[in-house]
N, C-alpha and C positions, 0 to 999 in steps of 0.2 A: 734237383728234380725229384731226389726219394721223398720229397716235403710234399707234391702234390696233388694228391690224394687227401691225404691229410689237412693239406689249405682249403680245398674243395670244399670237403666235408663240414668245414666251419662255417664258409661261406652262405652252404645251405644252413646250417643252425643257424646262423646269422639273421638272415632272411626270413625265415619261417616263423624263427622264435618271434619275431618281433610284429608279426602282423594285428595281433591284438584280437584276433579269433576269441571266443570266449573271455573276454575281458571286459571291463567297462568303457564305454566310448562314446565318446560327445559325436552328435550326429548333426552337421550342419543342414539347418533348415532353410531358405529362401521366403523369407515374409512378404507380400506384396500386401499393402494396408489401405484400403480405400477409402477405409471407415471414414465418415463424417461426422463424427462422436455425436455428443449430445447436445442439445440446444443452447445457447449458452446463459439465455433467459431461465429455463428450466434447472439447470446446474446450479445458477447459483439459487435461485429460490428453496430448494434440496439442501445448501449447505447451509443457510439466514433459519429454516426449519429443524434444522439438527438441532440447533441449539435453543431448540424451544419445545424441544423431547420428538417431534417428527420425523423420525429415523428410520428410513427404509434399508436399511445394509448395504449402501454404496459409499467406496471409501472418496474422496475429493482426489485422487489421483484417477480414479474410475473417470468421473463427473466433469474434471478438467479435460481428458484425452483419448477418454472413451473408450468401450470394452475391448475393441480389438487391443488395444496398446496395451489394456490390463492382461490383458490372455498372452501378449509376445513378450511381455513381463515374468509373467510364470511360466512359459518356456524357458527362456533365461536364466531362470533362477532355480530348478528344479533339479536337485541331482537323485543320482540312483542310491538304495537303499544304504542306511551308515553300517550294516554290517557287512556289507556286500563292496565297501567303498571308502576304506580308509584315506584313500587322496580326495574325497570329496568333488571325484569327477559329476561334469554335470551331464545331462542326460541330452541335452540341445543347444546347442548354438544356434539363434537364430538371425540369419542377416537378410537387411532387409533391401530391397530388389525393388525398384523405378516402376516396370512395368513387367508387362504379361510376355512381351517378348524376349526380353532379358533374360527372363527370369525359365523361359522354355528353352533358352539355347543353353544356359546353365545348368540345367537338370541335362540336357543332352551332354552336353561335354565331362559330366559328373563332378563339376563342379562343386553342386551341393547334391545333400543326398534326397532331397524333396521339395517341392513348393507348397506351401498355405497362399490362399488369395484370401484374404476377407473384403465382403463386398461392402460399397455406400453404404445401404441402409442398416448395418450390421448392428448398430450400438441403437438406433431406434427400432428394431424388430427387434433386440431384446431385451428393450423396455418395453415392449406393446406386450410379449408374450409375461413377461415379470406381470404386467401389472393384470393380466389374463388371467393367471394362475392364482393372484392375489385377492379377485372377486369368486372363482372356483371355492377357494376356502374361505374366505368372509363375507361374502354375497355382495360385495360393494365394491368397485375399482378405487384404485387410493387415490386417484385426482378426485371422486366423486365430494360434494360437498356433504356437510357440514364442516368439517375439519380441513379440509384441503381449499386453500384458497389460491394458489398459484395458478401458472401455464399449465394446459394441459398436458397427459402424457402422450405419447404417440400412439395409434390405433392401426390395427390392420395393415402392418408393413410387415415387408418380407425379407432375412437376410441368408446370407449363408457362407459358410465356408469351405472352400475347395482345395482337396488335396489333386496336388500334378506330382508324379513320376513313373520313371523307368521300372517296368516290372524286370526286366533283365538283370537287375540292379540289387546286388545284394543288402548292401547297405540304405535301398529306400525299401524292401522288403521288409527288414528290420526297423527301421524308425516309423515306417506307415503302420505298422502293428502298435508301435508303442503310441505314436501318437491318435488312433481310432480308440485306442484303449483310454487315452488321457483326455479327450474328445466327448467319448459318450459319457465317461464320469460325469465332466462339467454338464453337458445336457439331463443326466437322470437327477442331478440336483438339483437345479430348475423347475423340471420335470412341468414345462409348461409349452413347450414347443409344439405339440400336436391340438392346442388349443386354438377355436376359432377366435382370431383377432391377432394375430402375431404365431409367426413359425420363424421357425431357422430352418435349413435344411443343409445338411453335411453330407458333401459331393464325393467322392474319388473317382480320379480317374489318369486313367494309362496313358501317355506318349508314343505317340508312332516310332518308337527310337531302335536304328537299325539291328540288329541283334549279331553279337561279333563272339565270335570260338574265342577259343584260348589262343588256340593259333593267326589268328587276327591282331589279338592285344598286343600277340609277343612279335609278329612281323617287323615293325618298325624296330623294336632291338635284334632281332635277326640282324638286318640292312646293315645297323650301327655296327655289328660286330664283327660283319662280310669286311666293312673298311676298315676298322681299326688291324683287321691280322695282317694287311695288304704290308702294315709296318715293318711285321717279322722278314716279310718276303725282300720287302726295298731293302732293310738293314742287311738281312742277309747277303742279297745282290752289290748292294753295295764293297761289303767282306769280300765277297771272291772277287771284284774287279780289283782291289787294293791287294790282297794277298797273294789270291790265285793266276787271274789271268794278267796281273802286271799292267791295269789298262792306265790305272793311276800313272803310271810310272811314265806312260806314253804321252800320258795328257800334260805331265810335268814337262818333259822335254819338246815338246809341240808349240807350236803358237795358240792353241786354246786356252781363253781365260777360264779359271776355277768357276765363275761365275757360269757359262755358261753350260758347261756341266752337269752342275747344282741344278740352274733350270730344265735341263734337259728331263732329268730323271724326275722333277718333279711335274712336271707336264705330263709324262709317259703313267704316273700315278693319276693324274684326272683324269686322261683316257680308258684305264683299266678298272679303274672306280663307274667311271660312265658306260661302257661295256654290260662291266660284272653287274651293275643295278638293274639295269635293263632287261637283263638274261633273268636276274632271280625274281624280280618282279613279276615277266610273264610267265616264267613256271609257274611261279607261287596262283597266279590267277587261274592259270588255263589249267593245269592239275592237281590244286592244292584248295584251289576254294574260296583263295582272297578276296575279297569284295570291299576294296577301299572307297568313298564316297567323295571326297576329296580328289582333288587337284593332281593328277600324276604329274604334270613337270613340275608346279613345286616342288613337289615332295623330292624329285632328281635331284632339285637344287639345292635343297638342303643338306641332302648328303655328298652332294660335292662339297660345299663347305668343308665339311667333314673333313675332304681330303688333308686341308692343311692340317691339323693335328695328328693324321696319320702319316702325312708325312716327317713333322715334325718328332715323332716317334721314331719315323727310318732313321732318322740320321742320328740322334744320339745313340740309337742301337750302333750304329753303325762307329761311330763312334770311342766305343768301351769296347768292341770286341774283333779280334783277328783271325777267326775262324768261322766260315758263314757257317755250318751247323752247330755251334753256342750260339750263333747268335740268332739262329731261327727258333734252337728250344728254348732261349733264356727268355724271347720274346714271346711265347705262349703263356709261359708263369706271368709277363705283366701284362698279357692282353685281358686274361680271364676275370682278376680282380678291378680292371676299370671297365670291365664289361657288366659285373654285376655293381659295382659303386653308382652306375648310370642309372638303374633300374632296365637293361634291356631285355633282362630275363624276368627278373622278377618286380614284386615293389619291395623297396628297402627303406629301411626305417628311419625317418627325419631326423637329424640330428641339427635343431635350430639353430641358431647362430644370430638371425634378425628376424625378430618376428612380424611378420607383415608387409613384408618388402620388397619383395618379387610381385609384379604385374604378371598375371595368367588371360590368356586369348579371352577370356569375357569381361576384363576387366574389374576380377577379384585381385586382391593382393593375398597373396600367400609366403609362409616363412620360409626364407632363404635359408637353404639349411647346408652343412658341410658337405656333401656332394654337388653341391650347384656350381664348387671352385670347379670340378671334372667336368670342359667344355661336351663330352659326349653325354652328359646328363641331358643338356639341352639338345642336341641332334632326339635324343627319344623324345623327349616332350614335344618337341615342333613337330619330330612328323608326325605323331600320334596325333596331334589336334589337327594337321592338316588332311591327312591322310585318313581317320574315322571320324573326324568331328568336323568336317568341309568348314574348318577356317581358311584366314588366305594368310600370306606372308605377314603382311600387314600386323595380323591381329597376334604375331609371335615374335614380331620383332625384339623383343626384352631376351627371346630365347636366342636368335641368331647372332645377337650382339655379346651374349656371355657365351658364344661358341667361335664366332668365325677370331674376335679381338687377343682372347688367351691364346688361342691356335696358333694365331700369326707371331705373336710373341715368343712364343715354344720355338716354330718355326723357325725362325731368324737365331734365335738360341742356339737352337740344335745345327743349323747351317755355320754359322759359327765356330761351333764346337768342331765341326768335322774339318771345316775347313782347316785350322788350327793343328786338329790330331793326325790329318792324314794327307790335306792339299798341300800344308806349306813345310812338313818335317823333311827331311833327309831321304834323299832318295836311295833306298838300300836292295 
Protein backbone atom coordinates (compact mmCIF):
# COMPACT_ATOMS: atom_id res chain seq x y z
CA UNK A 1 0.00 0.00 0.00
CA UNK A 2 3.43 2.56 0.32
CA UNK A 3 3.19 2.07 -3.82
CA UNK A 4 -0.10 3.99 -4.01
CA UNK A 5 0.54 7.17 -4.51
CA UNK A 6 3.08 6.65 -6.50
CA UNK A 7 0.64 4.17 -8.87
CA UNK A 8 -1.79 7.05 -8.82
CA UNK A 9 0.54 9.45 -10.10
CA UNK A 10 1.31 7.40 -13.06
CA UNK A 11 -1.97 6.68 -13.69
CA UNK A 12 -2.59 10.38 -14.21
CA UNK A 13 0.66 10.79 -16.43
CA UNK A 14 -0.71 8.04 -18.17
CA UNK A 15 -3.87 9.51 -19.00
CA UNK A 16 -2.95 13.01 -19.56
CA UNK A 17 0.18 12.35 -21.48
CA UNK A 18 -1.61 10.65 -23.85
CA UNK A 19 -4.55 12.83 -24.88
CA UNK A 20 -2.88 14.27 -27.88
CA UNK A 21 -3.45 18.06 -26.72
CA UNK A 22 -1.27 20.04 -28.89
CA UNK A 23 -0.37 17.32 -31.25
CA UNK A 24 -1.21 16.38 -34.65
CA UNK A 25 -4.64 14.79 -35.13
CA UNK A 26 -6.67 13.16 -37.83
CA UNK A 27 -10.05 14.88 -37.29
CA UNK A 28 -13.01 12.62 -38.37
CA UNK A 29 -15.22 14.31 -40.77
CA UNK A 30 -18.84 12.84 -41.62
CA UNK A 31 -19.31 13.36 -45.79
CA UNK A 32 -22.92 13.25 -46.73
CA UNK A 33 -22.53 13.52 -50.91
CA UNK A 34 -25.41 14.43 -52.84
CA UNK A 35 -23.70 15.56 -55.70
CA UNK A 36 -24.96 14.46 -58.98
CA UNK A 37 -21.64 15.14 -60.68
CA UNK A 38 -21.48 16.13 -64.07
CA UNK A 39 -23.45 15.29 -67.20
CA UNK A 40 -22.16 12.35 -68.46
CA UNK A 41 -22.57 13.67 -72.14
CA UNK A 42 -20.52 16.62 -71.18
CA UNK A 43 -17.74 14.72 -69.36
CA UNK A 44 -16.81 12.73 -71.91
CA UNK A 45 -17.04 15.38 -74.73
CA UNK A 46 -14.30 17.44 -72.16
CA UNK A 47 -12.14 14.34 -72.16
CA UNK A 48 -12.53 13.37 -76.59
CA UNK A 49 -11.46 17.70 -76.39
CA UNK A 50 -8.41 17.30 -74.21
CA UNK A 51 -6.86 15.56 -76.51
CA UNK A 52 -7.26 17.87 -79.41
CA UNK A 53 -5.56 20.77 -77.16
CA UNK A 54 -9.26 21.84 -75.51
CA UNK A 55 -8.14 21.75 -72.00
CA UNK A 56 -10.12 23.27 -69.34
CA UNK A 57 -8.07 21.95 -66.00
CA UNK A 58 -10.48 19.21 -65.03
CA UNK A 59 -8.64 15.99 -64.26
CA UNK A 60 -11.06 12.78 -65.58
CA UNK A 61 -11.39 11.76 -62.03
CA UNK A 62 -13.09 15.24 -61.54
CA UNK A 63 -15.29 14.63 -64.80
CA UNK A 64 -16.16 10.85 -64.01
CA UNK A 65 -17.33 11.52 -60.21
CA UNK A 66 -17.53 14.96 -59.75
CA UNK A 67 -16.21 17.81 -57.57
CA UNK A 68 -17.76 16.78 -54.36
CA UNK A 69 -15.90 13.38 -54.61
CA UNK A 70 -12.69 15.45 -55.77
CA UNK A 71 -12.87 17.70 -52.78
CA UNK A 72 -13.67 14.42 -50.11
CA UNK A 73 -10.48 13.26 -51.99
CA UNK A 74 -8.40 16.05 -50.89
CA UNK A 75 -9.74 15.68 -47.48
CA UNK A 76 -8.41 12.48 -47.44
CA UNK A 77 -5.31 12.95 -48.68
CA UNK A 78 -4.23 15.98 -46.95
CA UNK A 79 -1.77 15.84 -44.11
CA UNK A 80 -0.44 18.61 -41.77
CA UNK A 81 2.79 20.32 -42.51
CA UNK A 82 6.17 17.77 -43.06
CA UNK A 83 7.89 19.72 -40.50
CA UNK A 84 5.38 19.81 -38.09
CA UNK A 85 4.62 15.99 -38.94
CA UNK A 86 7.13 13.34 -39.19
CA UNK A 87 4.46 10.50 -39.04
CA UNK A 88 2.80 11.91 -41.82
CA UNK A 89 -0.50 12.27 -39.84
CA UNK A 90 -3.29 13.34 -41.85
CA UNK A 91 -5.32 16.26 -41.17
CA UNK A 92 -9.03 14.48 -41.89
CA UNK A 93 -10.58 11.39 -42.00
CA UNK A 94 -13.40 11.66 -43.99
CA UNK A 95 -16.44 8.90 -43.67
CA UNK A 96 -18.92 9.10 -45.58
CA UNK A 97 -22.61 9.07 -43.89
CA UNK A 98 -26.27 7.82 -45.91
CA UNK A 99 -28.16 10.68 -44.82
CA UNK A 100 -28.83 13.90 -42.88
CA UNK A 101 -30.12 11.94 -40.06
CA UNK A 102 -27.45 9.78 -39.50
CA UNK A 103 -25.19 11.80 -39.81
CA UNK A 104 -27.00 14.57 -37.02
CA UNK A 105 -27.14 11.80 -34.35
CA UNK A 106 -23.32 11.21 -35.01
CA UNK A 107 -22.19 14.68 -34.59
CA UNK A 108 -24.47 14.33 -31.43
CA UNK A 109 -23.11 11.35 -29.86
CA UNK A 110 -19.38 12.75 -31.06
CA UNK A 111 -18.88 10.22 -33.00
CA UNK A 112 -17.31 12.28 -35.74
CA UNK A 113 -16.03 15.52 -35.12
CA UNK A 114 -18.21 17.47 -37.91
CA UNK A 115 -20.49 17.07 -40.83
CA UNK A 116 -19.97 18.44 -44.60
CA UNK A 117 -23.35 17.94 -46.60
CA UNK A 118 -22.64 18.80 -50.37
CA UNK A 119 -25.74 19.48 -52.09
CA UNK A 120 -27.24 17.96 -55.76
CA UNK A 121 -26.34 20.65 -57.72
CA UNK A 122 -22.83 21.04 -56.33
CA UNK A 123 -20.56 19.98 -59.32
CA UNK A 124 -23.12 21.84 -61.87
CA UNK A 125 -23.09 25.24 -59.95
CA UNK A 126 -19.39 24.90 -60.05
CA UNK A 127 -19.33 24.53 -63.51
CA UNK A 128 -21.77 27.29 -64.17
CA UNK A 129 -19.61 29.66 -61.79
CA UNK A 130 -16.12 28.19 -63.57
CA UNK A 131 -17.46 28.86 -66.69
CA UNK A 132 -18.91 32.65 -65.24
CA UNK A 133 -15.45 33.56 -64.23
CA UNK A 134 -14.12 32.32 -67.58
CA UNK A 135 -16.26 34.95 -69.78
CA UNK A 136 -15.21 37.71 -66.75
CA UNK A 137 -11.71 37.28 -67.94
CA UNK A 138 -12.10 36.40 -71.78
CA UNK A 139 -15.37 38.07 -72.62
CA UNK A 140 -16.65 34.70 -74.10
CA UNK A 141 -18.08 31.49 -71.97
CA UNK A 142 -16.10 28.40 -73.02
CA UNK A 143 -19.29 26.50 -74.37
CA UNK A 144 -19.78 29.67 -76.56
CA UNK A 145 -19.01 28.79 -80.32
CA UNK A 146 -16.53 29.08 -82.66
CA UNK A 147 -14.30 26.56 -80.92
CA UNK A 148 -16.66 24.72 -78.55
CA UNK A 149 -18.84 22.55 -80.23
CA UNK A 150 -20.19 20.22 -77.50
CA UNK A 151 -23.08 20.03 -74.73
CA UNK A 152 -23.58 22.95 -73.18
CA UNK A 153 -22.18 24.05 -69.83
CA UNK A 154 -24.65 24.42 -67.04
CA UNK A 155 -26.01 28.10 -66.23
CA UNK A 156 -27.42 29.79 -63.28
CA UNK A 157 -27.43 26.71 -60.72
CA UNK A 158 -27.00 27.02 -57.29
CA UNK A 159 -24.79 24.79 -54.89
CA UNK A 160 -23.47 24.55 -51.54
CA UNK A 161 -21.77 23.15 -48.82
CA UNK A 162 -22.81 22.85 -45.15
CA UNK A 163 -20.76 22.48 -42.18
CA UNK A 164 -23.02 20.69 -39.02
CA UNK A 165 -21.49 20.56 -35.49
CA UNK A 166 -21.35 20.77 -31.84
CA UNK A 167 -20.01 24.21 -30.78
CA UNK A 168 -19.72 22.46 -27.25
CA UNK A 169 -17.30 20.38 -29.03
CA UNK A 170 -13.65 20.79 -28.80
CA UNK A 171 -12.56 18.81 -31.50
CA UNK A 172 -15.29 20.21 -34.13
CA UNK A 173 -14.13 23.83 -32.84
CA UNK A 174 -10.82 22.77 -34.19
CA UNK A 175 -11.42 21.00 -37.37
CA UNK A 176 -14.43 23.77 -38.36
CA UNK A 177 -11.52 26.34 -38.19
CA UNK A 178 -9.20 24.17 -40.24
CA UNK A 179 -11.73 23.12 -42.53
CA UNK A 180 -13.44 27.11 -43.15
CA UNK A 181 -9.83 27.89 -43.55
CA UNK A 182 -9.36 24.84 -46.31
CA UNK A 183 -12.72 25.88 -47.68
CA UNK A 184 -12.31 29.59 -48.45
CA UNK A 185 -8.87 28.80 -50.10
CA UNK A 186 -10.57 26.49 -52.61
CA UNK A 187 -13.28 29.32 -53.24
CA UNK A 188 -10.70 32.39 -53.50
CA UNK A 189 -9.12 30.33 -56.36
CA UNK A 190 -12.03 30.07 -58.33
CA UNK A 191 -12.80 33.29 -57.16
CA UNK A 192 -16.06 33.00 -59.27
CA UNK A 193 -18.74 32.32 -56.80
CA UNK A 194 -20.16 35.84 -56.25
CA UNK A 195 -20.68 36.04 -60.02
CA UNK A 196 -24.10 36.24 -61.67
CA UNK A 197 -24.91 32.78 -63.32
CA UNK A 198 -23.54 30.31 -60.76
CA UNK A 199 -22.80 30.74 -56.75
CA UNK A 200 -21.74 28.19 -54.21
CA UNK A 201 -22.67 29.26 -50.88
CA UNK A 202 -20.76 27.79 -47.59
CA UNK A 203 -23.21 27.29 -44.75
CA UNK A 204 -22.08 26.63 -40.87
CA UNK A 205 -24.06 25.79 -38.69
CA UNK A 206 -24.60 24.72 -34.87
CA UNK A 207 -26.60 21.60 -33.39
CA UNK A 208 -28.95 22.02 -30.69
CA UNK A 209 -26.68 19.40 -28.83
CA UNK A 210 -27.37 19.26 -25.06
CA UNK A 211 -24.45 20.94 -23.34
CA UNK A 212 -22.93 18.61 -20.45
CA UNK A 213 -20.23 19.74 -17.41
CA UNK A 214 -17.52 17.83 -16.79
CA UNK A 215 -19.27 16.46 -14.08
CA UNK A 216 -22.06 15.06 -16.49
CA UNK A 217 -19.26 13.15 -18.77
CA UNK A 218 -17.69 11.73 -15.54
CA UNK A 219 -21.19 10.54 -13.95
CA UNK A 220 -21.49 7.40 -15.72
CA UNK A 221 -17.85 6.40 -14.56
CA UNK A 222 -18.83 7.72 -11.13
CA UNK A 223 -21.78 4.87 -11.12
CA UNK A 224 -19.23 2.32 -12.58
CA UNK A 225 -16.90 2.85 -9.83
CA UNK A 226 -19.83 3.08 -6.87
CA UNK A 227 -20.17 -0.85 -8.03
CA UNK A 228 -17.01 -2.07 -8.68
CA UNK A 229 -15.78 -0.99 -4.76
CA UNK A 230 -19.20 -2.90 -3.68
CA UNK A 231 -16.26 -5.94 -4.37
CA UNK A 232 -13.87 -4.74 -1.72
CA UNK A 233 -16.99 -4.74 0.62
CA UNK A 234 -18.44 -8.46 -0.48
CA UNK A 235 -14.72 -9.88 -0.47
CA UNK A 236 -14.22 -8.39 2.70
CA UNK A 237 -17.60 -9.54 4.16
CA UNK A 238 -17.18 -12.59 2.92
CA UNK A 239 -13.25 -12.88 5.11
CA UNK A 240 -14.90 -12.05 8.36
CA UNK A 241 -17.80 -14.68 7.97
CA UNK A 242 -15.06 -17.48 7.13
CA UNK A 243 -12.38 -16.10 9.66
CA UNK A 244 -14.24 -14.08 12.11
CA UNK A 245 -17.66 -14.99 12.81
CA UNK A 246 -17.25 -18.92 11.94
CA UNK A 247 -20.47 -18.62 9.83
CA UNK A 248 -18.70 -20.72 7.18
CA UNK A 249 -18.14 -23.27 9.59
CA UNK A 250 -21.97 -23.27 10.51
CA UNK A 251 -23.04 -23.45 6.98
CA UNK A 252 -20.49 -26.53 6.68
CA UNK A 253 -22.17 -28.52 9.37
CA UNK A 254 -25.78 -27.51 8.49
CA UNK A 255 -27.90 -28.95 5.78
CA UNK A 256 -27.28 -25.64 3.50
CA UNK A 257 -25.85 -26.33 0.13
CA UNK A 258 -22.67 -24.09 -0.67
CA UNK A 259 -24.77 -23.20 -3.63
CA UNK A 260 -27.13 -21.53 -1.84
CA UNK A 261 -25.01 -19.37 -0.02
CA UNK A 262 -23.14 -18.17 -2.97
CA UNK A 263 -26.62 -17.08 -4.30
CA UNK A 264 -27.65 -15.57 -1.37
CA UNK A 265 -24.73 -13.07 -1.16
CA UNK A 266 -25.02 -12.49 -4.62
CA UNK A 267 -28.43 -11.33 -4.77
CA UNK A 268 -27.94 -9.27 -1.63
CA UNK A 269 -25.23 -7.40 -4.18
CA UNK A 270 -28.06 -6.64 -6.86
CA UNK A 271 -30.05 -5.24 -4.22
CA UNK A 272 -27.33 -2.84 -2.78
CA UNK A 273 -26.25 -2.10 -6.27
CA UNK A 274 -30.13 -1.31 -6.96
CA UNK A 275 -30.45 0.86 -3.79
CA UNK A 276 -26.98 2.64 -4.01
CA UNK A 277 -27.82 3.77 -7.87
CA UNK A 278 -30.87 5.04 -7.11
CA UNK A 279 -29.81 7.08 -4.15
CA UNK A 280 -26.64 8.51 -6.26
CA UNK A 281 -28.62 9.17 -9.10
CA UNK A 282 -31.22 11.47 -7.37
CA UNK A 283 -28.57 13.25 -5.39
CA UNK A 284 -26.61 13.76 -8.28
CA UNK A 285 -29.90 15.26 -10.04
CA UNK A 286 -31.66 17.19 -7.41
CA UNK A 287 -28.19 18.67 -5.90
CA UNK A 288 -25.57 18.20 -8.36
CA UNK A 289 -26.95 19.30 -11.57
CA UNK A 290 -27.28 16.08 -13.58
CA UNK A 291 -29.31 16.37 -16.50
CA UNK A 292 -29.27 12.90 -18.32
CA UNK A 293 -31.48 12.90 -21.49
CA UNK A 294 -31.86 9.30 -21.87
CA UNK A 295 -33.54 6.49 -20.37
CA UNK A 296 -33.18 6.29 -16.53
CA UNK A 297 -34.21 2.52 -16.06
CA UNK A 298 -31.99 1.44 -18.72
CA UNK A 299 -29.37 3.05 -17.63
CA UNK A 300 -30.25 0.94 -13.95
CA UNK A 301 -29.94 -1.76 -16.06
CA UNK A 302 -26.94 -1.52 -17.18
CA UNK A 303 -25.30 -1.17 -14.15
CA UNK A 304 -26.88 -4.11 -12.59
CA UNK A 305 -25.23 -6.05 -15.19
CA UNK A 306 -22.44 -4.59 -13.85
CA UNK A 307 -23.08 -6.38 -10.69
CA UNK A 308 -21.88 -9.73 -11.99
CA UNK A 309 -18.34 -8.62 -12.45
CA UNK A 310 -18.40 -7.02 -9.09
CA UNK A 311 -19.32 -9.64 -7.77
CA UNK A 312 -17.07 -11.87 -9.52
CA UNK A 313 -14.35 -9.66 -8.01
CA UNK A 314 -15.86 -10.47 -4.25
CA UNK A 315 -15.19 -13.70 -4.53
CA UNK A 316 -11.68 -14.01 -5.78
CA UNK A 317 -10.93 -11.32 -3.27
CA UNK A 318 -12.36 -13.39 -1.08
CA UNK A 319 -10.77 -16.05 -1.98
CA UNK A 320 -6.69 -15.02 -1.55
CA UNK A 321 -7.24 -13.44 1.67
CA UNK A 322 -8.03 -14.28 5.61
CA UNK A 323 -8.25 -11.02 7.00
CA UNK A 324 -11.32 -8.79 5.96
CA UNK A 325 -9.08 -5.57 6.47
CA UNK A 326 -6.25 -6.84 3.57
CA UNK A 327 -8.71 -7.54 1.94
CA UNK A 328 -10.82 -4.37 1.81
CA UNK A 329 -7.20 -2.28 1.33
CA UNK A 330 -5.84 -4.90 -1.16
CA UNK A 331 -9.13 -4.37 -3.11
CA UNK A 332 -8.92 -0.54 -3.38
CA UNK A 333 -5.28 -1.01 -5.09
CA UNK A 334 -7.21 -3.17 -7.83
CA UNK A 335 -10.47 -1.16 -7.86
CA UNK A 336 -8.52 2.28 -8.91
CA UNK A 337 -6.46 0.81 -11.89
CA UNK A 338 -9.78 -0.89 -13.57
CA UNK A 339 -11.41 2.16 -12.86
CA UNK A 340 -9.28 4.22 -14.86
CA UNK A 341 -8.35 1.27 -17.66
CA UNK A 342 -12.44 1.76 -18.29
CA UNK A 343 -12.11 5.38 -19.04
CA UNK A 344 -14.54 6.21 -16.00
CA UNK A 345 -12.67 9.07 -15.08
CA UNK A 346 -10.88 10.03 -17.75
CA UNK A 347 -10.36 8.99 -21.58
CA UNK A 348 -7.37 6.80 -21.84
CA UNK A 349 -5.48 6.20 -24.69
CA UNK A 350 -6.34 3.29 -27.47
CA UNK A 351 -4.24 0.91 -27.46
CA UNK A 352 -5.53 -1.05 -30.86
CA UNK A 353 -5.56 -4.48 -31.14
CA UNK A 354 -8.32 -4.64 -34.32
CA UNK A 355 -8.83 -1.98 -36.14
CA UNK A 356 -12.37 -1.38 -37.05
CA UNK A 357 -14.26 -3.94 -35.12
CA UNK A 358 -16.29 -2.80 -32.51
CA UNK A 359 -19.83 -1.63 -33.65
CA UNK A 360 -20.52 1.89 -31.80
CA UNK A 361 -24.56 2.84 -31.08
CA UNK A 362 -24.65 4.87 -34.61
CA UNK A 363 -23.33 2.16 -36.22
CA UNK A 364 -19.62 3.21 -36.86
CA UNK A 365 -17.07 0.59 -36.43
CA UNK A 366 -14.41 1.60 -34.27
CA UNK A 367 -11.00 -0.10 -33.03
CA UNK A 368 -11.24 -2.62 -30.41
CA UNK A 369 -8.54 -1.64 -28.41
CA UNK A 370 -6.71 -3.46 -25.14
CA UNK A 371 -9.09 -2.14 -22.57
CA UNK A 372 -12.27 -3.31 -24.27
CA UNK A 373 -10.99 -7.00 -22.71
CA UNK A 374 -12.04 -4.89 -19.02
CA UNK A 375 -15.97 -5.77 -19.11
CA UNK A 376 -16.35 -2.10 -17.13
CA UNK A 377 -15.08 -0.36 -20.18
CA UNK A 378 -18.38 -1.21 -21.68
CA UNK A 379 -20.66 -0.32 -18.50
CA UNK A 380 -19.10 3.47 -19.28
CA UNK A 381 -19.71 3.40 -22.98
CA UNK A 382 -23.36 2.02 -22.63
CA UNK A 383 -24.38 4.29 -20.11
CA UNK A 384 -22.82 7.30 -21.65
CA UNK A 385 -24.55 6.68 -25.02
CA UNK A 386 -27.72 5.79 -23.11
CA UNK A 387 -27.78 8.19 -20.50
CA UNK A 388 -26.40 11.63 -22.66
CA UNK A 389 -26.87 10.55 -26.13
CA UNK A 390 -30.74 9.04 -25.63
CA UNK A 391 -29.76 5.80 -27.33
CA UNK A 392 -31.75 2.67 -26.29
CA UNK A 393 -30.45 -0.87 -25.24
CA UNK A 394 -30.75 -1.95 -28.57
CA UNK A 395 -28.34 0.42 -30.15
CA UNK A 396 -25.47 -0.86 -27.39
CA UNK A 397 -25.99 -4.08 -27.47
CA UNK A 398 -22.14 -4.99 -28.93
CA UNK A 399 -21.35 -3.10 -25.31
CA UNK A 400 -23.59 -5.24 -23.07
CA UNK A 401 -22.63 -8.42 -24.70
CA UNK A 402 -18.54 -7.66 -23.98
CA UNK A 403 -19.82 -6.74 -20.41
CA UNK A 404 -22.51 -8.96 -19.05
CA UNK A 405 -20.61 -12.57 -21.21
CA UNK A 406 -16.79 -11.87 -19.50
CA UNK A 407 -18.52 -11.17 -16.19
CA UNK A 408 -20.41 -14.20 -16.02
CA UNK A 409 -17.37 -16.08 -16.93
CA UNK A 410 -15.16 -14.21 -13.97
CA UNK A 411 -18.21 -15.06 -12.14
CA UNK A 412 -18.42 -18.64 -12.18
CA UNK A 413 -14.55 -18.57 -11.99
CA UNK A 414 -14.29 -16.85 -8.96
CA UNK A 415 -17.33 -18.92 -7.29
CA UNK A 416 -15.45 -21.70 -8.04
CA UNK A 417 -12.33 -20.54 -6.74
CA UNK A 418 -14.04 -19.86 -3.43
CA UNK A 419 -15.90 -22.65 -3.27
CA UNK A 420 -12.69 -24.84 -3.54
CA UNK A 421 -10.55 -22.37 -1.18
CA UNK A 422 -12.92 -22.00 1.68
CA UNK A 423 -16.65 -24.04 1.14
CA UNK A 424 -15.02 -27.61 0.62
CA UNK A 425 -11.36 -27.28 2.91
CA UNK A 426 -11.15 -28.62 6.44
CA UNK A 427 -13.01 -27.39 8.76
CA UNK A 428 -10.49 -25.87 11.36
Amino acid sequence: MLGMPAFMAFMFFFAFSSTGLGEAQTYTIGVINNDKGINSDLSDYLKVARSSGFDIGINDSTLDNGFAADFIEILNTTNYPAEDNEENVKIFHALLIENDSMGRKKVESREIDGLITFGDTYSNATLSAINQAYKVENGSFIDDPPFYTGPAFPKDYNGSIDIIGDENYANYLISKAILTSFISSFLEQIQSFNYQGGNLNFNIQSLSVEEYSLFDIMMPGILVFAVITQAGMIGAFLVNEFSENKTIIRIKLSLIHPFEYILGVTLLMFIVTLFQVIILLGFSMIFLGFKPIGDMLQGIIIILLTTFFAAALGFFIASFFKSSDAAGQSSGFLMTPIAFMSGAFMEVPVITIFPAAFPTPSGLMRDFGLWDFVPTTHTVNALRSVLLYNFELSDVLADLIWLVVPSIILLLLGIILYTKQRLMGDII
